[in-house]
C-alpha positions as CSV (number, residue, x, y, z in Angstrom):
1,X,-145.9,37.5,8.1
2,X,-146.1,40.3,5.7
3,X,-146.5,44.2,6.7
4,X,-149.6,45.4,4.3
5,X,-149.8,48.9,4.2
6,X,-153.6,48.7,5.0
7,X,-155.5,51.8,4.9
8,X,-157.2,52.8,8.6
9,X,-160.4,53.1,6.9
10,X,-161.2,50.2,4.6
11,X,-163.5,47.1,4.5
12,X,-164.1,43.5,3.4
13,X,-164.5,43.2,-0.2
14,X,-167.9,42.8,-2.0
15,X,-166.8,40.6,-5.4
16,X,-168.3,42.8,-8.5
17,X,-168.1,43.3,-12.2
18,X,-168.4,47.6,-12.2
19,X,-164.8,47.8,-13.0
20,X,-166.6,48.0,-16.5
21,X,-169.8,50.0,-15.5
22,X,-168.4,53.4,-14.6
23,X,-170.8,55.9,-12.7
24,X,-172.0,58.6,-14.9
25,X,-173.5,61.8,-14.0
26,X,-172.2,62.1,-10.2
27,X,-172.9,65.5,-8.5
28,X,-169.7,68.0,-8.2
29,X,-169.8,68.2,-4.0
30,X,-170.0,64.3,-4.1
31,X,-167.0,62.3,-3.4
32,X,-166.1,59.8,-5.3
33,X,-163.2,56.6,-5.7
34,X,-163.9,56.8,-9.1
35,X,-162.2,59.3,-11.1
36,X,-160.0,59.0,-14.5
37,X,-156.9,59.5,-12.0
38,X,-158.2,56.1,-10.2
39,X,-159.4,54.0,-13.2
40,X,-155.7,54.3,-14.6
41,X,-154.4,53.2,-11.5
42,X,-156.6,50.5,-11.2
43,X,-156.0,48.8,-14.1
44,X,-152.4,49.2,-14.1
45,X,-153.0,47.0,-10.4
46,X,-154.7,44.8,-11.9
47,X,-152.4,44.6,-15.1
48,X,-149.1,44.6,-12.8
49,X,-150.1,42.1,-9.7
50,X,-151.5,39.5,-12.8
51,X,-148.3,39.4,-14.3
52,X,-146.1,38.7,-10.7
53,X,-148.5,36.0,-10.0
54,X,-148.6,34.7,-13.5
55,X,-144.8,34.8,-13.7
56,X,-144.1,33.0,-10.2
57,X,-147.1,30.5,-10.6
58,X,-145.4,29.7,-14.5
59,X,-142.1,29.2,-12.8
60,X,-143.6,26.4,-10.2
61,X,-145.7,24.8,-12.2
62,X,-142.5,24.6,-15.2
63,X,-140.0,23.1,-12.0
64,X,-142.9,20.6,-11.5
65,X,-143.3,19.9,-15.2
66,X,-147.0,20.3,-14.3
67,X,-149.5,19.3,-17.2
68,X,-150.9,22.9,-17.3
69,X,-147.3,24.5,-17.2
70,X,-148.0,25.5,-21.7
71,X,-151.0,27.5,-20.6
72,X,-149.6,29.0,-17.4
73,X,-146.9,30.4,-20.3
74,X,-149.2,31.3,-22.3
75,X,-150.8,33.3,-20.1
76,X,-148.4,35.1,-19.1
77,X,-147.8,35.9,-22.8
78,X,-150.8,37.1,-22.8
79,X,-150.3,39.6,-19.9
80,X,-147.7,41.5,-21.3
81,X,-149.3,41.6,-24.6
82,X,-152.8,42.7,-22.9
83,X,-151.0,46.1,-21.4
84,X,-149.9,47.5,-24.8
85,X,-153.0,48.8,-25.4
86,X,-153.4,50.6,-22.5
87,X,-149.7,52.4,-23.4
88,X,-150.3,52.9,-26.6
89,X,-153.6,55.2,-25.2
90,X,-151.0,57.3,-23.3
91,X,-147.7,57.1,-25.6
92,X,-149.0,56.2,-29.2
93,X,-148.0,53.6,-31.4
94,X,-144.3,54.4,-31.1
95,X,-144.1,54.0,-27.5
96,X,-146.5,51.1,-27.2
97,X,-144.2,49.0,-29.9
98,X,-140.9,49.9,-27.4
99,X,-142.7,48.9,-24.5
100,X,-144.3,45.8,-26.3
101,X,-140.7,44.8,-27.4
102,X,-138.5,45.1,-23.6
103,X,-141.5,43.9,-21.2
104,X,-142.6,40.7,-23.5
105,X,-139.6,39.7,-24.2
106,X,-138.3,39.7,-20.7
107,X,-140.8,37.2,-19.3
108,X,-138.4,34.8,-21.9
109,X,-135.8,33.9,-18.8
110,X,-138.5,32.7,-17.0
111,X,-137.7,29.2,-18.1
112,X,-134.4,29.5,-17.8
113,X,-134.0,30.2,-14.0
114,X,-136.6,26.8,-14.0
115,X,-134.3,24.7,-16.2
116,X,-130.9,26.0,-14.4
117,X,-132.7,24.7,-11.4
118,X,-133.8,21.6,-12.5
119,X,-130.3,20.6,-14.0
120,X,-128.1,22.6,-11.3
121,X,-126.5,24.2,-14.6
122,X,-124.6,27.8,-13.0
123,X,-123.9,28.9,-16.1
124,X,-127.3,29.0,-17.2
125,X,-128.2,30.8,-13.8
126,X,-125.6,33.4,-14.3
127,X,-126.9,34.3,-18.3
128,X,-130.5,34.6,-17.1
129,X,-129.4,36.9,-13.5
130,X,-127.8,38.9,-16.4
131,X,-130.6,39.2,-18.6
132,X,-132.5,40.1,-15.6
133,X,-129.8,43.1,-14.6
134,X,-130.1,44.2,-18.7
135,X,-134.0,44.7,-18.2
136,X,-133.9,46.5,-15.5
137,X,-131.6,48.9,-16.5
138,X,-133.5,49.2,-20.3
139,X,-137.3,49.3,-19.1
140,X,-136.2,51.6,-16.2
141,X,-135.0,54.0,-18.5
142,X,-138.0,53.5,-21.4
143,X,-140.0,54.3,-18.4
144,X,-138.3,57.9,-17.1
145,X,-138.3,58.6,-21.1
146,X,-141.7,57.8,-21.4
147,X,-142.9,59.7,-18.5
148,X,-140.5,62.5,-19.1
149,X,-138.7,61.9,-15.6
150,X,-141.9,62.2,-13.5
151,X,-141.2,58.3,-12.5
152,X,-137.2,59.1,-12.0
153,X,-134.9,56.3,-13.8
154,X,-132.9,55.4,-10.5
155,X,-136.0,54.8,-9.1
156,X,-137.4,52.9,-11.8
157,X,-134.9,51.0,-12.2
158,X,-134.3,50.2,-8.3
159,X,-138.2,49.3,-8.2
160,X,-137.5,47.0,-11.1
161,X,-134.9,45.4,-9.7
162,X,-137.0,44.5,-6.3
163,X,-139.5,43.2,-8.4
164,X,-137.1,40.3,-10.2
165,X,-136.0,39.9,-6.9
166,X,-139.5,38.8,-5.7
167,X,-139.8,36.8,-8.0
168,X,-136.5,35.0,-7.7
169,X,-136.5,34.8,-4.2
170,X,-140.2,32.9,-4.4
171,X,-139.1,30.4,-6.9
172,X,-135.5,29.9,-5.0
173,X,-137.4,29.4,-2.0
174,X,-139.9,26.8,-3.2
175,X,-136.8,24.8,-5.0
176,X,-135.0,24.7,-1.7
177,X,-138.7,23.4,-0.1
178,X,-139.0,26.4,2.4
179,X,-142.6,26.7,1.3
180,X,-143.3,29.5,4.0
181,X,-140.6,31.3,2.6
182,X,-141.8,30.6,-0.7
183,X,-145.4,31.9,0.4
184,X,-144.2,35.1,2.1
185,X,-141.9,36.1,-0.8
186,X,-144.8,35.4,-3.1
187,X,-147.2,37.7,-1.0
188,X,-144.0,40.8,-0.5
189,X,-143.4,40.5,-3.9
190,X,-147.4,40.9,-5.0
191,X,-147.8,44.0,-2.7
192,X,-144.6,46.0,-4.3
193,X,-146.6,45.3,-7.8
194,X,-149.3,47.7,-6.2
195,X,-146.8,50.4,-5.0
196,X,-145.1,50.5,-9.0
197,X,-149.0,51.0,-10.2
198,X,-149.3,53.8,-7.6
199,X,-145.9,55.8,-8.5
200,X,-146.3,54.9,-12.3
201,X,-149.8,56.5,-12.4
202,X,-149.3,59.0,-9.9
203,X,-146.1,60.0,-12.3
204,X,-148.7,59.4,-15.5
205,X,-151.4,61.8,-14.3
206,X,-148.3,64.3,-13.1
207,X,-147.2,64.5,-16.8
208,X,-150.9,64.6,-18.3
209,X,-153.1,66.6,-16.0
210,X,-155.3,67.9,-18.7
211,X,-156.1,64.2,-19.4
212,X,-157.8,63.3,-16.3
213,X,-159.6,66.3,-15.7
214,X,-158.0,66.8,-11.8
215,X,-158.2,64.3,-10.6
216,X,-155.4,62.8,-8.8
217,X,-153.9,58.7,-8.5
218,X,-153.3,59.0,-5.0
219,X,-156.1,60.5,-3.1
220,X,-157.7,58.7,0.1
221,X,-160.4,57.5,-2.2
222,X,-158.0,55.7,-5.0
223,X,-155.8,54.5,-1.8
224,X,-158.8,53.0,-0.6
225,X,-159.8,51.6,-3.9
226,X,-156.1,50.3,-4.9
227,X,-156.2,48.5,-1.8
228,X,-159.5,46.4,-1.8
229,X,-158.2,45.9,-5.1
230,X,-155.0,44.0,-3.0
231,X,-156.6,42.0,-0.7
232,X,-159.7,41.0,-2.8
233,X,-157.6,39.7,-5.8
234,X,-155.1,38.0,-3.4
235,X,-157.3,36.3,-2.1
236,X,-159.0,34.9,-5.5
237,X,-155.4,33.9,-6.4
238,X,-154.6,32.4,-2.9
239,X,-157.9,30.6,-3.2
240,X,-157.4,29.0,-6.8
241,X,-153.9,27.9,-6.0
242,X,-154.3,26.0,-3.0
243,X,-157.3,24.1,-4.3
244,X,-155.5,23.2,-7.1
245,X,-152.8,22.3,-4.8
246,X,-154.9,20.1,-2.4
247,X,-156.1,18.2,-5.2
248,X,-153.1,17.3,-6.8
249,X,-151.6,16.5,-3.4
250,X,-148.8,19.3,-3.9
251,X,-146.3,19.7,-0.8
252,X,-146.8,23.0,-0.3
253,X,-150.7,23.1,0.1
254,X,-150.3,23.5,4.1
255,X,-148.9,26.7,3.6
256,X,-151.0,27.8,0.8
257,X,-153.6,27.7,3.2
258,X,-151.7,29.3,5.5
259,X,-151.4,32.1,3.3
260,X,-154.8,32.4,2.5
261,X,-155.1,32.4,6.8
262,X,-152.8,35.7,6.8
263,X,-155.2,37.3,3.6
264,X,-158.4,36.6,6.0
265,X,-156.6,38.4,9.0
266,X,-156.0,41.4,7.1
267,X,-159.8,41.6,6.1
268,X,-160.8,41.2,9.9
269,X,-158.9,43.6,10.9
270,X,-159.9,45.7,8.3
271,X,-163.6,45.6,8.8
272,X,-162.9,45.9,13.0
273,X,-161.1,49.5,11.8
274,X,-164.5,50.6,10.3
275,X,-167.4,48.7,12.0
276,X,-165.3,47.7,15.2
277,X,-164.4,44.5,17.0
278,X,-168.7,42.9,16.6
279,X,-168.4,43.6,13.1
280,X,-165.3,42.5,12.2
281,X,-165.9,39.1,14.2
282,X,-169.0,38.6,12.2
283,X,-167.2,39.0,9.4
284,X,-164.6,36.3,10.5
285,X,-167.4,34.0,11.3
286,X,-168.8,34.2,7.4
287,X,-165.6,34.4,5.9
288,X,-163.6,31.1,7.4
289,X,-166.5,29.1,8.0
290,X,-168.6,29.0,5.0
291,X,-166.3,30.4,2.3
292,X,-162.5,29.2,3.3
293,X,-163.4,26.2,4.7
294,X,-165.9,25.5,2.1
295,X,-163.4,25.9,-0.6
296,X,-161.3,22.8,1.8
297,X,-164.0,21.0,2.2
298,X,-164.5,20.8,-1.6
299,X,-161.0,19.8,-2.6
300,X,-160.8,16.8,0.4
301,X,-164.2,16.1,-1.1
302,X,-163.3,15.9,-4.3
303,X,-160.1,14.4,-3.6
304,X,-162.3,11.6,-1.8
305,X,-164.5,11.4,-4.5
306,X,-167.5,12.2,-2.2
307,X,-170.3,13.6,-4.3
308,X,-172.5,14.4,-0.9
309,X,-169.6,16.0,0.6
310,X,-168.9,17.8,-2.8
311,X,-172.4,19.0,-2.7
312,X,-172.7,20.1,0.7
313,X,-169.7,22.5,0.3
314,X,-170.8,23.6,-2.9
315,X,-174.4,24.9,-0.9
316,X,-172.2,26.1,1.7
317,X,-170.2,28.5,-0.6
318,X,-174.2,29.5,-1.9
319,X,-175.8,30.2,1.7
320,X,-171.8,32.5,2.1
321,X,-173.2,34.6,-0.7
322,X,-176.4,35.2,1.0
323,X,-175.5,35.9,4.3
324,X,-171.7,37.9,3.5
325,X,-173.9,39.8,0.7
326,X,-176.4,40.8,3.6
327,X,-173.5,41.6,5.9
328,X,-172.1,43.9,3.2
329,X,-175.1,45.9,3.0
330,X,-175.9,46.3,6.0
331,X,-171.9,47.3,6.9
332,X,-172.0,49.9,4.1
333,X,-175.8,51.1,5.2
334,X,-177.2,49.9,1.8
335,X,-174.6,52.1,-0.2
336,X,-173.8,48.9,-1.5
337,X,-177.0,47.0,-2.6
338,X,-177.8,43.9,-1.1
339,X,-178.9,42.7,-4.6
340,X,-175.7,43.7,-6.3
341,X,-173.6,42.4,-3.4
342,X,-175.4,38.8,-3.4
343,X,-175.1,38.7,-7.6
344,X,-171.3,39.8,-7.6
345,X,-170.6,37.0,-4.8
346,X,-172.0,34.3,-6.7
347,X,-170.1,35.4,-9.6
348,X,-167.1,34.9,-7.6
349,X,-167.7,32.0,-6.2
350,X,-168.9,30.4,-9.3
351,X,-165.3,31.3,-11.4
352,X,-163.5,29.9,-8.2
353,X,-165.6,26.5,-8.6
354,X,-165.0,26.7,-12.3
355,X,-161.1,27.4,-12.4
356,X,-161.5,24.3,-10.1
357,X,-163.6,21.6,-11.7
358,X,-161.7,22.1,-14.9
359,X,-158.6,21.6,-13.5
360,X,-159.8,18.8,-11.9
361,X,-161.2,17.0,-15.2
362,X,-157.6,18.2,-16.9
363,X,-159.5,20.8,-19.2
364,X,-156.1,23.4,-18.6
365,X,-157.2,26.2,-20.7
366,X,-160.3,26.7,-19.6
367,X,-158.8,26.7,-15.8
368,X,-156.4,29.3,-16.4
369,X,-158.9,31.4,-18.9
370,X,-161.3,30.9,-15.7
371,X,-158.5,31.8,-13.9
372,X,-157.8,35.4,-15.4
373,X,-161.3,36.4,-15.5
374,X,-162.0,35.6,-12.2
375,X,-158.9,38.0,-11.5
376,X,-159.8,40.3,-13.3
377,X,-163.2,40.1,-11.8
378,X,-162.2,40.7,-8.4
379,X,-161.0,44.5,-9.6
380,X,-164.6,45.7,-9.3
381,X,-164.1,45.4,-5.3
382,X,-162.6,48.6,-5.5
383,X,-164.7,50.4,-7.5
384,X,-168.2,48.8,-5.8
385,X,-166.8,49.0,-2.2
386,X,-164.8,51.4,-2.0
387,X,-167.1,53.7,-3.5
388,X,-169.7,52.1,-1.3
389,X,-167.3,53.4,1.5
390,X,-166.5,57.2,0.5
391,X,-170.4,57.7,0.0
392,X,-171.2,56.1,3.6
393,X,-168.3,58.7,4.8
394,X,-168.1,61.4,2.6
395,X,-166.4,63.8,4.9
396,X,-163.3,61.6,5.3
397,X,-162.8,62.3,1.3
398,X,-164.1,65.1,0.5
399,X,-160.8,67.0,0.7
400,X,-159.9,64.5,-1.9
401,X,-162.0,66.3,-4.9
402,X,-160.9,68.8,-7.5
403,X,-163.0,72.3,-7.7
404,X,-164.3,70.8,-10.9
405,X,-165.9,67.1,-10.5
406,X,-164.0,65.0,-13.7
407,X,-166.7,64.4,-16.6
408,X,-166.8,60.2,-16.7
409,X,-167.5,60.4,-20.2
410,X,-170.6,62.9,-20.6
411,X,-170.1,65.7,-22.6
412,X,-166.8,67.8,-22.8
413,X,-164.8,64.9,-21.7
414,X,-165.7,63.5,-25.7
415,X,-163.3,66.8,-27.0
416,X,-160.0,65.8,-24.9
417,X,-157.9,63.0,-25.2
418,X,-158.9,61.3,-22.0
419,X,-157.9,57.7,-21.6
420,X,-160.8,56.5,-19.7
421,X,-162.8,55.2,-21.9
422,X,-159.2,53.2,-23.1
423,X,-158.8,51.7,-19.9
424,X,-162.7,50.4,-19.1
425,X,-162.4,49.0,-22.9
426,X,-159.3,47.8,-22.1
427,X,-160.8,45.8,-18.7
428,X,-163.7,45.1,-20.3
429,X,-161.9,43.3,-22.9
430,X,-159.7,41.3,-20.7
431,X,-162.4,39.9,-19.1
432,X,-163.8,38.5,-22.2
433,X,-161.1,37.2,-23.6
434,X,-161.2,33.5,-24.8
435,X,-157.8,31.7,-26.0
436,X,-154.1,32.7,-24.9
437,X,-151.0,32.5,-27.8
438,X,-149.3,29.7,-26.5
439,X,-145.5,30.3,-25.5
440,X,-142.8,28.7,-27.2
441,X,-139.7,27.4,-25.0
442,X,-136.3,28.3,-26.0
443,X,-134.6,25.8,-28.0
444,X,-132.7,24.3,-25.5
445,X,-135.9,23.3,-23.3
446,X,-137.3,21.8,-26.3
């Protein structure tokens, strides 16, 4: 079972879009999760944990020769390519081309660990470890460059190399069968993505103070924020997987359930270290039996080709909006609106149903397009909730706030080279994107 560094004040996710709404305005004495400081490290989790997932779920779906494996490629392409923007805000053109060149390029081994598996070829296992060890060592240092030793190299690098490693160790372990291995490598590995996004923006906002106006990357407020961002997206990818698992009869589905089991216990006992053991039981209730189970109950459905039974889980997962929306409100005493909380729900639910039904009737792309924008999607827990949160309990974070509230993008903040505005653009677009570059395999997988 994995050791989540849980914050001893956070809650249950409410599922919303504000990631691209930022909050204008604010008074100076209130507290707030969302500051420049956070936004950067907020996309950067949601940049980072997308690419481990993306790279592990390629490498399965590759060693099954699944039918969606060009588009799980692609979109992992499409990762790398989505975070130059966001570096070329902070480094310029130069930098972003540097970083652009090292980090897409490295996702091209991927398919070699798959094929060296597939064909027991050593050799072939032994060139791609290398290549592995030689990005490591280059992106560590492009990183301590970049940030001007802030993020030390040794460390980068020794981060960097954990990180393969996760990776590595998930795909070994599902190649050897141990799919509860495979699982709790997959969900060790997706945390560490959130501790490089804290020490690569804390070290970011170290070099560049001026550039978010004071406020910091790790405060209470943007721990609190980073980590609904953890449990609420790991859960979307937990739930997406193992549907498309159970309908395709996969081995592994057991345990992808299993995982999405240890995701639910980490939200109960999240919500009982706020609202205490009866809220964090009611919380269970809604969550397992009309949202988890639902989400079972429509893959056996489907898989039984049961149109009533498909239904009925399908207004289950509708009535779960209603009531967990309520619940949310009521938790958060209306900080977060009930409206809001009901709307982003259904959203959620509704790009889970979609990733779904167009796997399902073999439409790939617009699964795994589905797929990243749900992701994305589930990045505006942190700034709905956990802002939700620090207003309930403003004194818990009030020691978080500079002596000068940061301008969101009102006034003054227009004359400095604040990258804000970059990274909501930058969130805004991903989550409208249509259409990934499709990867090309290396000419001996062709």
């Amino acid at each position: 079972m994995k050791n989540k560094k849980l914050l001893k004040r956070i809650a249950a996710p409410v599922l919303g879009l504000s990631l691209i709404a930022p909050t204008t305005g604010l008074a100076a004495e209130e507290p707030t999760a969302i500051t420049p400081a956070s936004d950067l490290r907020s996309t950067l989790d949601q940049l980072l944990s997308e690419h481990y997932v993306l790279a592990v779920n390629a490498m399965v779906k590759d060693y099954n020769d699944a039918p969606d494996e060009e588009q799980a490629y692609a979109a992992l392409e499409q990762n790398a390519l989505d975070m130059t923007p966001a570096i070329e805000s902070i480094y310029g053109a130069e930098g972003a081309q540097q970083f652009e060149e090292i980090f897409v390029n490295h996702n091209d081994y991927s398919p070699d660990f798959v094929e060296a598996a597939q064909s027991d070829d050593t050799d072939m296992r032994a060139a791609a470890e290398a290549e592995v060890e030689e990005f490591t060592q280059e992106f560590g240092g492009f990183l301590a460059t970049a940030t001007e030793g802030n993020l030390p190299e040794e460390a980068a690098v020794e981060v960097l190399v954990a990180h393969e490693q996760d990776v590595i160790n998930a795909f070994d372990s599902y190649v050897e069968g141990d799919y509860e291995a495979y699982f709790t490598h997959f969900m060790e590995g997706y945390d560490r993505m959130f501790d490089i996004s804290k020490a690569l923006s804390v070290a970011i906002v170290t070099q560049m103070p001026d550039n978010f106006e004071g406020s910091t990357a790790d405060s209470s407020a943007a721990d609190l924020r980073s980590t609904l961002n953890n449990v609420a997206a790991e859960h979307f990818a937990l739930a997406v997987m193992s549907m498309q698992k159970g309908v395709s009869g996969a081995p592994d589905y057991d345990f992808a359930t299993w995982a999405e089991d240890m995701n639910t216990e980490e939200f109960t006992a999240a919500i009982g270290s706020i609202y205490g053991e009866e809220g964090a039981a009611q919380f269970k209730q809604l969550w397992t039996s009309e949202h988890i189970n639902a989400q079972a109950d429509l893959v056996s459905a489907t898989v039984a080709g049961d149109e009533e039974g498909v239904t009925a889980a399908k207004e289950s997962l509708s009535m779960f909006t209603e009531e967990f929306g309520m619940f949310l409100a009521t938790a958060t005493e209306g900080n977060l609106p009930e409206d809001a909380a009901i709307s982003s729900l259904k959203t959620h639910e509704d790009q889970v149903v979609a990733a779904f039904d167009a796997y399902v009737a073999e439409d790939y792309q617009t699964s795994t397009d589905t797929f990243r924008e749900g992701y994305a999607f589930m990045f505006g827990v942190g700034q709905a909730l956990g802002d939700a949160i620090v207003k309930q309990m403003p004194d818990q974070f009030a020691s978080d706030m500079p002596a000068d509230m940061p301008n969101t993008g009102l006034g003054g903040a227009a004359e400095q080279q604040t990258p804000v505005a970059v990274w909501i653009a930058l969130a805004a677009a991903m989550l409208a994107a249509a259409g990934f570059v499709v990867k090309k395999k290396t000419a001996n997988q062709e």
